[in-house]
VOVEXBA-88542 format. One record per residue (C-alpha): residue number from 0; residue in one letter; x, y, z. Coordinates in nm, 4 decimals. Layout:
ATOM   seq   type       east      north         up
ATOM   NUM      A          X          Y          Z
...
END
This chain:
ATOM   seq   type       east      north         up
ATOM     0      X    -4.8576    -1.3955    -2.7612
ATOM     1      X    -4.8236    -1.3636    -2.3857
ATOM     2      X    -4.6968    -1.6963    -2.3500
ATOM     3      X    -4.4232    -1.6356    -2.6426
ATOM     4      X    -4.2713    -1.2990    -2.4502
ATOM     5      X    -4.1896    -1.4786    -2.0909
ATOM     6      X    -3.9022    -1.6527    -2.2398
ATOM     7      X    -3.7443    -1.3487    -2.4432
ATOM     8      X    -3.7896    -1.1421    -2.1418
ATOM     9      X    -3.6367    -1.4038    -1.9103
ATOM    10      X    -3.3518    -1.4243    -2.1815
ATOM    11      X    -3.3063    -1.0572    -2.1817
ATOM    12      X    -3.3022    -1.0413    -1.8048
ATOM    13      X    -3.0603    -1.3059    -1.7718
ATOM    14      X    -2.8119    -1.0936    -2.0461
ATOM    15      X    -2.8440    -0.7983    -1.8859
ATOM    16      X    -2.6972    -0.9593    -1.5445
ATOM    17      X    -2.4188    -1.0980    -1.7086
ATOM    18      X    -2.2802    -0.7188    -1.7629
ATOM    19      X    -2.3776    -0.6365    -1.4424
ATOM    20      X    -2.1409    -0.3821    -1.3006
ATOM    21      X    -1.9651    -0.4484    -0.9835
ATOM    22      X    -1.8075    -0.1487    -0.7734
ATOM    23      X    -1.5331    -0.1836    -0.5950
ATOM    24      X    -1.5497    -0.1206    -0.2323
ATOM    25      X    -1.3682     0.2676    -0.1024
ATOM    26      X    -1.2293     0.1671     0.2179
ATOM    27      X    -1.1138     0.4185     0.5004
ATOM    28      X    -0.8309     0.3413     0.6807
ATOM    29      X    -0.8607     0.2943     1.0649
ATOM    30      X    -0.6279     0.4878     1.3204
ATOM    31      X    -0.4742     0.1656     1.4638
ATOM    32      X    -0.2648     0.0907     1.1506
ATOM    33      X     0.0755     0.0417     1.1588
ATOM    34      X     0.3908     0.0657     0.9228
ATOM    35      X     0.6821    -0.1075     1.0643
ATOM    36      X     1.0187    -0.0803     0.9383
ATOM    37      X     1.3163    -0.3442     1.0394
ATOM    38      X     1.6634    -0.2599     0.9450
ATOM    39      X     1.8163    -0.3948     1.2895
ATOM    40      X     1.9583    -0.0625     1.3539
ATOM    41      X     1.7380     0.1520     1.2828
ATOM    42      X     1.3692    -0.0117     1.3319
ATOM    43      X     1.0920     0.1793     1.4283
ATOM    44      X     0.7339     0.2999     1.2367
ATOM    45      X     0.5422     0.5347     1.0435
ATOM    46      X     0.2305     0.6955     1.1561
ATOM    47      X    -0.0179     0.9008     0.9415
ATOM    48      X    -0.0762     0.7268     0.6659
ATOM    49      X    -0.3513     0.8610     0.4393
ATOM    50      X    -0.4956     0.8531     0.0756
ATOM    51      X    -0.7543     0.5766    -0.1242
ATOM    52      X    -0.7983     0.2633    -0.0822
ATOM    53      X    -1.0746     0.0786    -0.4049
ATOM    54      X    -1.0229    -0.3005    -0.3703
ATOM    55      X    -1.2729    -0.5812    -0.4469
ATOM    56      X    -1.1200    -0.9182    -0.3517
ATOM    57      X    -1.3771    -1.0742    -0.6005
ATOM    58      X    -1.2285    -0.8567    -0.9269
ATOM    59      X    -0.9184    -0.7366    -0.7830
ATOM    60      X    -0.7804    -0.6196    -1.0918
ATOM    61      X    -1.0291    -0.3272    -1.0827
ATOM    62      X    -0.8541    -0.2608    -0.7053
ATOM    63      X    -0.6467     0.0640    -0.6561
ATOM    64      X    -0.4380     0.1848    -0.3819
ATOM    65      X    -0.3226     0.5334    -0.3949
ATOM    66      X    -0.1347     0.6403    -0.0697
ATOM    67      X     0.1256     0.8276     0.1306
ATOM    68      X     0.2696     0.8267     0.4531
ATOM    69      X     0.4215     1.1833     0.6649
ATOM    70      X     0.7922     1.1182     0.7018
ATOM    71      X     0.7869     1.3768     0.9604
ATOM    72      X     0.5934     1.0529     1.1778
ATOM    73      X     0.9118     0.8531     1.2272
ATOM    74      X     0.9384     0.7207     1.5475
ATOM    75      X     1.2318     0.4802     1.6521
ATOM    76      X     1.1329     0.4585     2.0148
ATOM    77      X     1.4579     0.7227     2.0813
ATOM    78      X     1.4064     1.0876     1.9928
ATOM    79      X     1.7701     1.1923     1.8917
ATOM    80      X     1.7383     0.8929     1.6207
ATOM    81      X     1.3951     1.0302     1.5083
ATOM    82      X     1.5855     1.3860     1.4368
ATOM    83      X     1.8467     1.1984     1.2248
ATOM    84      X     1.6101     1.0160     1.0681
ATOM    85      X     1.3958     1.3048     0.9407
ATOM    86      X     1.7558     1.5072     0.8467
ATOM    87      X     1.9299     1.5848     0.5281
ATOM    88      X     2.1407     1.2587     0.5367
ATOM    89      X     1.8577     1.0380     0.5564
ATOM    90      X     1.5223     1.0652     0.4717
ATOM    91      X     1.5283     1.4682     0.4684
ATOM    92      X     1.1690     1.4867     0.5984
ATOM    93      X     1.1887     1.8943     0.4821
ATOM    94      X     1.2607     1.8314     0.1296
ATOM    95      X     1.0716     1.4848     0.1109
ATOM    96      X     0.7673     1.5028     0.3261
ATOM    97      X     0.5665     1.2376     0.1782
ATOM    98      X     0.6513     0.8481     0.0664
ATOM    99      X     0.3656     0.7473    -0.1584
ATOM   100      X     0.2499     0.3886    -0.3418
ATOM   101      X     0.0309     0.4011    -0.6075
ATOM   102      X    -0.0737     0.0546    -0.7359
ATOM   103      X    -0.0600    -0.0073    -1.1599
ATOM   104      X    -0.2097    -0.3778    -1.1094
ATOM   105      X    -0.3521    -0.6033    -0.7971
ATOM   106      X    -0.3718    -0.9134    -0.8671
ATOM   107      X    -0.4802    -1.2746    -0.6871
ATOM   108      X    -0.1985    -1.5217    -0.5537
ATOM   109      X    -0.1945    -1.8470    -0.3871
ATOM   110      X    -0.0706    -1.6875    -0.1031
ATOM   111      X    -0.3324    -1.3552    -0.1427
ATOM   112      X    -0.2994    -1.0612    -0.3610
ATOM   113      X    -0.0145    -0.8666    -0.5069
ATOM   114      X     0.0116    -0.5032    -0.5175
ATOM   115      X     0.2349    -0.3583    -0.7981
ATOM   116      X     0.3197    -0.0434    -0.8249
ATOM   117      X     0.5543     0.2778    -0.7879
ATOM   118      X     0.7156     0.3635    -0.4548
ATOM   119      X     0.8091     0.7439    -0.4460
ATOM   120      X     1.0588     0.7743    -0.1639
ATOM   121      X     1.3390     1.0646    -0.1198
ATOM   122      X     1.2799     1.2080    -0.4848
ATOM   123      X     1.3621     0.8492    -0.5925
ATOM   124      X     1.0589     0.6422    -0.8122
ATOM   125      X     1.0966     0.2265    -0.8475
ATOM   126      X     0.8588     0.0132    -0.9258
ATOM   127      X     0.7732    -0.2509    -0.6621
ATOM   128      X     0.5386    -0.5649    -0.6037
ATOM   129      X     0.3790    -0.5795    -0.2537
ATOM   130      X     0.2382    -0.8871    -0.1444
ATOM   131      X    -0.0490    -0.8910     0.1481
ATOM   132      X    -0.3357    -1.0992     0.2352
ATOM   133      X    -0.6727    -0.9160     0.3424
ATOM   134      X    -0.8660    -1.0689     0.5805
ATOM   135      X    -1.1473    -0.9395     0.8318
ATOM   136      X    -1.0855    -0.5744     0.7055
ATOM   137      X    -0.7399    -0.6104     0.7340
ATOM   138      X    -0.4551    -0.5460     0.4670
ATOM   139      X    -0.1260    -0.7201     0.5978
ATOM   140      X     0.1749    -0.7108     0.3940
ATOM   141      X     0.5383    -0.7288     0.4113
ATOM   142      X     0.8374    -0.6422     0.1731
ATOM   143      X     1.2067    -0.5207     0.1563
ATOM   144      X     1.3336    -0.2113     0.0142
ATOM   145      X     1.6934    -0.1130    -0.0087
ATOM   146      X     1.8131     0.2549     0.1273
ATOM   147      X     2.0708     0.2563    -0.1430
ATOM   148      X     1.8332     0.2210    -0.4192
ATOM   149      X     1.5936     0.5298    -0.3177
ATOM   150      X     1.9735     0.7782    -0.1994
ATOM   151      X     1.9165     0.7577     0.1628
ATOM   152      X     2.2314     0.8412     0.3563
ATOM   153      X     2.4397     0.6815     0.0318
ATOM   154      X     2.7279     0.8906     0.2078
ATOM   155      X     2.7752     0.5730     0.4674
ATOM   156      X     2.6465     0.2810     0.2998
ATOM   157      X     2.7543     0.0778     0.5395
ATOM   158      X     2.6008     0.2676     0.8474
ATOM   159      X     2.2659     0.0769     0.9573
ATOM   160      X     2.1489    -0.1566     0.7269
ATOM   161      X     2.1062    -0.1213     0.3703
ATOM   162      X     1.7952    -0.3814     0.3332
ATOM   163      X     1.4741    -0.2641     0.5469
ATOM   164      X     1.2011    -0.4838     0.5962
ATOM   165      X     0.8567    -0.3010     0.6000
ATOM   166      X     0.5801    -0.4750     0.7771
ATOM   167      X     0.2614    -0.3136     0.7157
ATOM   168      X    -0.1000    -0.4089     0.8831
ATOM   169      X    -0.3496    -0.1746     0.7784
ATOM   170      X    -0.7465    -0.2347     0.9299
ATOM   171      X    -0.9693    -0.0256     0.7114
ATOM   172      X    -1.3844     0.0008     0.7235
ATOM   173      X    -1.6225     0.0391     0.4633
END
């Protein structure tokens, strides 16, 4: 009888693997990040990024990002550009504090992953696709955003450039 039960219990063990459930990883993000933006003139960063980070690169479709960034932490390297920049006619730091990405789907590329998802800038909500590539505990991704779209300084469209480039390398540990 003993003999019989070996194989339905191997059988059983090996079903019960197969719905095995795997967790995706919380990550905290590491002070040395950065957020780069590049619209020629202005170009500068973003500094204090916070919020939650669930990604498995294994089953990245259970993978979340949820996440903001203080507009108050604009820094173009020249301090009467960072008070603009935090003013009414652009970003408006006072009534806009926060810009935030939260993820809908992550999904595997060729390339890496893509992060889709809604941006929340200046009252304004589009969705976007992010790629990056994460590597060594490192997200790095890179996409452009147009001022226009989100109502930033819409008064001059032609002042600066319309088309930023955002750069973002974010280390995180388990």
């Amino acid at each position: 009888m003993k003999k019989i039960l070996y194989p339905f219990a191997a059988i059983a063990i090996i079903i019960a693997s197969a719905f095995t459930v795997i967790k995706t990883q919380d990550w905290k993000i590491a002070d040395n990040y950065s957020i780069k933006f590049d619209g020629g003139d202005p170009s500068g960063e973003f500094k204090g990024l916070k919020g939650v980070i669930s990604f498995d690169p294994n089953n990245p479709a259970a993978s979340k990002f949820d996440v903001s960034i203080d507009v108050a932490t604009i820094n173009t390297g020249n301090g009467m550009k960072n008070t603009h920049a935090k003013s009414e006619k652009w970003f408006d730091a006072e009534k806009y504090p926060a810009i935030k990405f939260t993820s809908s789907a992550i999904t595997k590329t060729a390339a890496g992953y893509e992060a889709k998802g809604i941006l929340d800038m200046h009252g304004v909500q589009k969705e976007i696709s992010i790629p990056f590539t994460f590597s060594n505990n490192v997200f790095n991704g890179s996409f452009q955003i147009n001022r226009l779209d989100y109502n930033i300084n819409t008064a001059e469209p032609a002042h600066g450039a319309a088309s930023f480039k955002v750069s973002i390398s974010v280390p995180v540990t388990p």
